[in-house]
N, C-alpha and C positions, 0 to 999 in steps of 0.2 A: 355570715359575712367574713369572718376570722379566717376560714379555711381560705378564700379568695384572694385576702389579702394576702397571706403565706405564700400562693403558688405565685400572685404577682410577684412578689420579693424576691422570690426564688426565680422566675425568668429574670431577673433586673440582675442578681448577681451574678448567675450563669453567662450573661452578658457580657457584664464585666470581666467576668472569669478569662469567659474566651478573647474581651480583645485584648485583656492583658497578652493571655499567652500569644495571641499574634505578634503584636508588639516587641515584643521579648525574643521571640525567635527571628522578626524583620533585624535586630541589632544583632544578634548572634549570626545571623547572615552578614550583616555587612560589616560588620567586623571581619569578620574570616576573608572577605573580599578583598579588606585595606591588606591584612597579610600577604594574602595571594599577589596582591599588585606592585608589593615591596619584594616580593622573591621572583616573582614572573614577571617582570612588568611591560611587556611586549605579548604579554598572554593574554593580560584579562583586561577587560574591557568594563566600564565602570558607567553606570546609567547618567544620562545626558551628553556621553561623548560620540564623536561620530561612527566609531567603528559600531557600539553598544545601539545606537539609533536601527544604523545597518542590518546589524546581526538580527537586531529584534524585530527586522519587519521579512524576514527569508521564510514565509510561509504562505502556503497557497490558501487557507485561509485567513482571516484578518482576525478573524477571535480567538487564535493561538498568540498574537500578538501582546505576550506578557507584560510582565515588568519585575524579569529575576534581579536578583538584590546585584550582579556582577553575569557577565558571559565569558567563559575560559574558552582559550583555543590551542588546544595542545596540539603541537604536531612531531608526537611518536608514541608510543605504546608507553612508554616509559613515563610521561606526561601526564597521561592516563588514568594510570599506575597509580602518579602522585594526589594528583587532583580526589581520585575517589578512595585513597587513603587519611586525607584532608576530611572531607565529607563525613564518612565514616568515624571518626574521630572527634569530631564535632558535633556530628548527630545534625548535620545540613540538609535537607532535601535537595533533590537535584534532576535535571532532564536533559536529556541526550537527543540532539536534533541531527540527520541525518540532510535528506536534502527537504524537509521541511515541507513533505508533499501530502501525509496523513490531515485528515479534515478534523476527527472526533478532538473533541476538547481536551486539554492538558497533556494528547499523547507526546506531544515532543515541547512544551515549553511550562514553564513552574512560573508561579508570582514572585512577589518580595520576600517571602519565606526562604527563598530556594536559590540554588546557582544552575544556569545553562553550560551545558559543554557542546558547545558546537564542534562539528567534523568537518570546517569551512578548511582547515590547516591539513587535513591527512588525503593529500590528494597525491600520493603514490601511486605510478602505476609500470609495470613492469612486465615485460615481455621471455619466456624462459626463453634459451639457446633454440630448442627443438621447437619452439613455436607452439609448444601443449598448451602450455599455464600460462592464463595472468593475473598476475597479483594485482589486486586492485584496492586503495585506500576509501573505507567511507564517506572522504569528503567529497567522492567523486558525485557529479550527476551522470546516465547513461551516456550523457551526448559527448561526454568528455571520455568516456571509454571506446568507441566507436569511432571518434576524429583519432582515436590514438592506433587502433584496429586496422584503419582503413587505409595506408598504403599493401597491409600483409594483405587481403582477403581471405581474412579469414572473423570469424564474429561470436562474439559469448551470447547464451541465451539470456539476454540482461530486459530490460523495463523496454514497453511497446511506445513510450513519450520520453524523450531524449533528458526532460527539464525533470524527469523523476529522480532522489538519490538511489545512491546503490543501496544502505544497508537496508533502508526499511524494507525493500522487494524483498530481497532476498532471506529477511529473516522471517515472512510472511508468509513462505514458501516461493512466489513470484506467476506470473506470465507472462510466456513471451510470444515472439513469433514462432520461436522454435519450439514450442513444447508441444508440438504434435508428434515432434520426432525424439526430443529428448526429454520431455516432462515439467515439470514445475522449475521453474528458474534455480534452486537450492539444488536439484537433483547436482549440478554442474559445478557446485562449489566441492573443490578435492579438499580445501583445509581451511581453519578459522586462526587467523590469532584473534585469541579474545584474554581481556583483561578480567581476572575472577574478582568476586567481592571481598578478598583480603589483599586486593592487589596485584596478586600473581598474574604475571604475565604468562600462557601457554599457548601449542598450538594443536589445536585438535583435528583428528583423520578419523578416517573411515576403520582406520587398522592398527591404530596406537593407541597408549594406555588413555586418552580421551576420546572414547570411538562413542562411547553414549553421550559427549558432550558435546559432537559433530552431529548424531542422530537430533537428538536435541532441538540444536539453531537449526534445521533444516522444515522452520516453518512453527515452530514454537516460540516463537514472539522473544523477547526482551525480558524474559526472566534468569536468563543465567550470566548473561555477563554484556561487556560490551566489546563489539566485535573491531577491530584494526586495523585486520585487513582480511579480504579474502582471497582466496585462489580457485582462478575458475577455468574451467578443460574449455579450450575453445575446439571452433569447428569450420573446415572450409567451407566458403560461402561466397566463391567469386561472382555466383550468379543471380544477385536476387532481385527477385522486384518487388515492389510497392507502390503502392499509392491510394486516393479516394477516390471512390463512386461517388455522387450524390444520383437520387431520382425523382422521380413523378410521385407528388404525393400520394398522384389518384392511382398509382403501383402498389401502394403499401402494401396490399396482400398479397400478393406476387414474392414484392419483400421477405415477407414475414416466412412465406414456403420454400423460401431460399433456404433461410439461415435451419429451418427445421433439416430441409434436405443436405445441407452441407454437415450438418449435426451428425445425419444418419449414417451418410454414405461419402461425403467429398472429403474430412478429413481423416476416416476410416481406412478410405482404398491408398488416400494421397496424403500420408502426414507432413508430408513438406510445402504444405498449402496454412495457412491460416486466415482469419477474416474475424470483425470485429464491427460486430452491426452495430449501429445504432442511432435511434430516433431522437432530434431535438425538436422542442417544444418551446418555441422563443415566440410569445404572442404577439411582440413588440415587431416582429418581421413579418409574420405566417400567422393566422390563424389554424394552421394545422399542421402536424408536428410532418417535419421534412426527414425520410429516411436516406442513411446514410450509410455506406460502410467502406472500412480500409481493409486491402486485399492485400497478400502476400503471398509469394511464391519463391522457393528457394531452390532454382534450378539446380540440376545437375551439368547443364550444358545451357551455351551462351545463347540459345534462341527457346528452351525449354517452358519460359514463362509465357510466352506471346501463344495466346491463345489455351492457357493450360486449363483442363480439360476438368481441377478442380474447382473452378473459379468458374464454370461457363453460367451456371444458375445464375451470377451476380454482372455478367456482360452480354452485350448483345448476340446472338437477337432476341435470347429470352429473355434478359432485365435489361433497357438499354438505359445508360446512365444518360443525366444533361451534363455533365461534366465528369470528366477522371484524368486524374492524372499518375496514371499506374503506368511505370517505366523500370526499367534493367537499371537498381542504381543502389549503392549498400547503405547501411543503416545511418551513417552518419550525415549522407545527404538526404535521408527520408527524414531525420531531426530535423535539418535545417529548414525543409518546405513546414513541417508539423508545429515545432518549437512555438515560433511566434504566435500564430492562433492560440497555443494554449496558454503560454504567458500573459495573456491580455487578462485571461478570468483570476489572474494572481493579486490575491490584495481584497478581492472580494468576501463577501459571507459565502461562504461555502459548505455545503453539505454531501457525504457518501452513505449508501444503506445498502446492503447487502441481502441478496436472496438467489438461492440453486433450488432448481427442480429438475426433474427428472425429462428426459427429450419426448414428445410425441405430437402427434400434430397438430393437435391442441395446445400445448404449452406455450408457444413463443403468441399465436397469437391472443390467448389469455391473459398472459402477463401482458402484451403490449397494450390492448384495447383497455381492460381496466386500468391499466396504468395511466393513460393518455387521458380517458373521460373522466376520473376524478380530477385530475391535473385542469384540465379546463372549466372545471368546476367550482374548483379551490382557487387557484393561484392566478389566473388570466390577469387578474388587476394589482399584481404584483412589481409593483417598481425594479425593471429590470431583469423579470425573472427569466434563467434559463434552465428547462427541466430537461435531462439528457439520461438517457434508457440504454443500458448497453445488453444485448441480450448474447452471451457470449459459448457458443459451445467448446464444450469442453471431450474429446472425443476417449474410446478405452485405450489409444495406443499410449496417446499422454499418460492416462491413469496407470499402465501399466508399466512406464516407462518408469514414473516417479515413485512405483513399489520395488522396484527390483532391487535387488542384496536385501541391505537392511530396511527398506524402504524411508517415510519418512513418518514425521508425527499425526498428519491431517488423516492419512490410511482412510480414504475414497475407497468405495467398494466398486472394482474395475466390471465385477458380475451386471451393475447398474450403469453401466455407462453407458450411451454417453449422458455427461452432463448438461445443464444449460446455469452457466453463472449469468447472473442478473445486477447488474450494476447502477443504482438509483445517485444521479448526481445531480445537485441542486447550487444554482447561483442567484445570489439575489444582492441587493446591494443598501437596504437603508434598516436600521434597526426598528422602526417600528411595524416591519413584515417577519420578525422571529418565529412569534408568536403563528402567525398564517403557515409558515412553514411547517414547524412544529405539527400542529393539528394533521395539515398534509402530511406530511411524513407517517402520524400514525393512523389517520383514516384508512391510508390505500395501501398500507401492508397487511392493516387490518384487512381488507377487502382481498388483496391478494393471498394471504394464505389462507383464509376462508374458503375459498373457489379453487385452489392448487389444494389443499388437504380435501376437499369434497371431492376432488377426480385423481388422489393416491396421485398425486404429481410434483408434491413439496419432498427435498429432504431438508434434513436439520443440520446438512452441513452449509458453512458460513465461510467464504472466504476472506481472510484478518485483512486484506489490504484494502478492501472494498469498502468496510465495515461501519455501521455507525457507533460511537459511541454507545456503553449500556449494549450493544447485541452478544446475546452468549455463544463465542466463536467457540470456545474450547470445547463446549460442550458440544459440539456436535462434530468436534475430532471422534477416532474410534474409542471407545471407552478406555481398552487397555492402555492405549495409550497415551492418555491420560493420566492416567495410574504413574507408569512411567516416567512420563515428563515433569510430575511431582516431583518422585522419587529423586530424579537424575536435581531439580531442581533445593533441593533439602541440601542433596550432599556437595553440593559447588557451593551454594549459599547459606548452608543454616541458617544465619543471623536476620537475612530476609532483608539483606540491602536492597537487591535487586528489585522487590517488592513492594518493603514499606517507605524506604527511603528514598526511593525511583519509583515512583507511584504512577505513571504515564503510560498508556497502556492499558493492555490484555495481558492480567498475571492468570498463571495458570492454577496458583495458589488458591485461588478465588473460588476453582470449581468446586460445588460442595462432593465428598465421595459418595 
């Protein structure tokens, strides 16, 4: 009996222990707060006030919707600088929100413990003389780069949904329309200012004494610093089109031989083509999941997209859509038609899970079909649910495009390509279907790599933007480079700000060697 009572006493003051020390660091945060709002006081934003309400609800899902002890909003490097100097000094925890568009939990917002720095204030954006570079401020969303873009015609390979922010893309590695022709969205970034974890302000290139701190961010997540601004090589683009197919559900495998042959061969011959399938799953509308896909085409001449010849598997007469509205028209009028439809799922329970395999003509429809029949299995009686399948190929010129020079961190093996990224995204809206979720979530990945590793059609790389919390992206970066983005991460950070102090996120610290 003695022993039992011990281990009780011993849960009961470990208890204590820990809400002490919650406690104790919730004042040591807001302490630091009242400081902060007596030196900044147009900066920080103090909980129950309106900006503080605001800022706290700028997430696409609703259970990043914290409650940091203050939200700062610096706007210059310098600000930055101070703030995580502050932090640091105090031993604060803290999280850095870009445009608030990552699903997995904690990666962009901290509780009472901790202070927010939003990038709502660093919305810079600048145009060089020669029309190469633009500099563009974290607090940007894509749609504000593109409206800015769009008298010049010319266009960055930035986020394919306009209400995405810049940094998380881009420190994710990124996809765009363009990464058929130029690569992963970071391929395009020429320079970082990024604020280090002692403060220092720098800016890293491809060719200056920070050329592995530029390797680095280019898809190695938010362990080395916090970025300010980027500069990114734009590309003329007076001709593009876009828009959405929808089709025939009783098409879907038609569908589904599309996207495999567009994999194989349409964005192989045509890297100025891209396409972005994908099936929703809304039981409240359809009992059966309605395929869809947005098409693009980045002419070289003003009639080059009507009828282009990458696209014909996804238009008539061999898929013929019930609606599209695929028109000659640039990025910042393809936000405005997209934008609204996806702001409406903001605010919701939201979920992302990631998975690539290998292209063949098995692939897309294995992942779809099990995808969809456990979905109808699990979640049909889900208040609200919308289950959305993005099955996305990923072709070798991309891959090869995003190794070239230095390459970057994720080092895709271009011998294997193409790829197929798979993007699992889940809406739901009342908290006592978590739990249903949940289960879903891991029955049918369970079920998918079972069936994709039994037919050698899984790999182990994981795209960070896509990702669910808990999935090991790093680890299925290349190994070396791995090794590397350690490394590079030691010597910017020793102290492990970036890490233990900024806890949000895919650290790379994490991977075991």
């Amino acid at each position: 009996m003695r022993p039992i009572i011990h281990f009780l006493l011993y849960l009961v003051s470990t208890a204590a222990a820990d809400s002490y020390s919650f406690m104790k660091r919730e004042a040591t945060a807001a302490q630091t707060c009242l400081q902060l709002q007596s030196q900044y006081p147009s900066k920080v934003a103090l909980p129950n006030t309106t900006e503080y309400i605001y800022e706290n609800s700028e997430y696409w899902n609703v259970l990043n919707s914290l409650s940091p002890a203050c939200i700062v909003n610096p706007s210059s490097a310098d600000d930055v600088s101070a703030f995580v100097k502050t932090f640091t000094g105090a031993e604060i925890p803290f999280a850095v929100r870009g445009g608030g568009h990552m699903t997995a939990l904690d990666s962009n917002n901290i509780n009472s413990t901790g202070i927010l720095i939003s990038a709502d204030n660093l919305t810079s954006l600048a145009l060089s003389d020669d029309k190469q570079t633009l500099s563009v401020g974290p607090g940007n969303r894509w749609v504000d780069v593109y409206q800015y873009l769009s008298p010049y015609g010319i266009a960055v390979p930035g986020g394919r949904i306009g209400i995405v922010g810049v940094p998380g893309l881009l420190l994710g590695g990124g996809m765009s329309y363009f990464s058929g022709q130029y690569g992963f969205s970071s391929t395009s970034v020429k320079a970082y200012e990024v604020v280090l974890a002692n403060g220092e302000i720098v800016t890293a290139t491809a060719n200056n004494s920070f050329s592995d701190l530029h390797w680095a961010l280019k898809g190695g997540g938010n362990s080395f610093g916090i970025v300010t601004r980027f500069d990114l090589q734009t590309h003329p683009a007076p001709y593009t089109y876009i828009g959405m197919n929808a089709y025939n559900p009783l098409e879907i495998s038609q569908w589904l031989d599309a996207i495999y042959n567009f994999a194989t061969y349409g964005q192989t011959e045509y890297p100025e083509a891209a396409v972005i399938p994908f099936s929703n799953y809304i039981p409240n509308l359809s009992p059966v999941p309605v395929p869809t896909t947005i098409v693009f085409y980045d002419s070289k001449t003003p009639l080059g997209g009507v009828n282009a010849t990458a696209l014909q598997n996804f238009s008539a007469p061999r898929l013929t859509p019930l609606t599209s509205t695929y028109v000659k028209r640039d990025m910042y009028a393809w936000s405005q038609e997209l934008d609204p439809a996806s702001s409406a799922l903001k605010g919701d329970r939201q979920r992302f899970h990631a998975l690539t395999a290998f292209n063949s003509p098995d692939t897309v429809q294995t992942i779809h079909n099990t995808f969809m029949a456990v979905a109808e299995q699990m979640i049909s009686n889900v208040t609200g649910v919308e289950a959305a399948l993005a099955i996305m190929p990923v072709s070798k010129n991309w891959v090869e495009q995003s190794n070239a020079g230095a390459g970057d961190p994720m080092g895709l093996d271009e011998s294997k390509a193409p790829y197929i990224f798979v993007e699992q995204s889940l809406t739901w809206g009342l908290p006592v279907d978590d739990a249903t979720i949940e289960n879903f979530v891991t029955v049918v990945n369970q079920q998918l790599n079972a069936v994709l590793d039994a037919k050698g059609l899984k790999s182990s790389f994981l795209y960070l933007n896509d990702a669910d919390g808990g999935q090991p992206v790093f680890q299925g970066y290349k190994p070396e480079n791995v090794v590397k983005l350690k490394a590079i991460r030691e010597k910017y950070d020793p102290k492990r700000i970036y890490t233990d102090l900024m806890p949000g996120g895919w650290k790379v610290a994490d991977v075991e060697s």
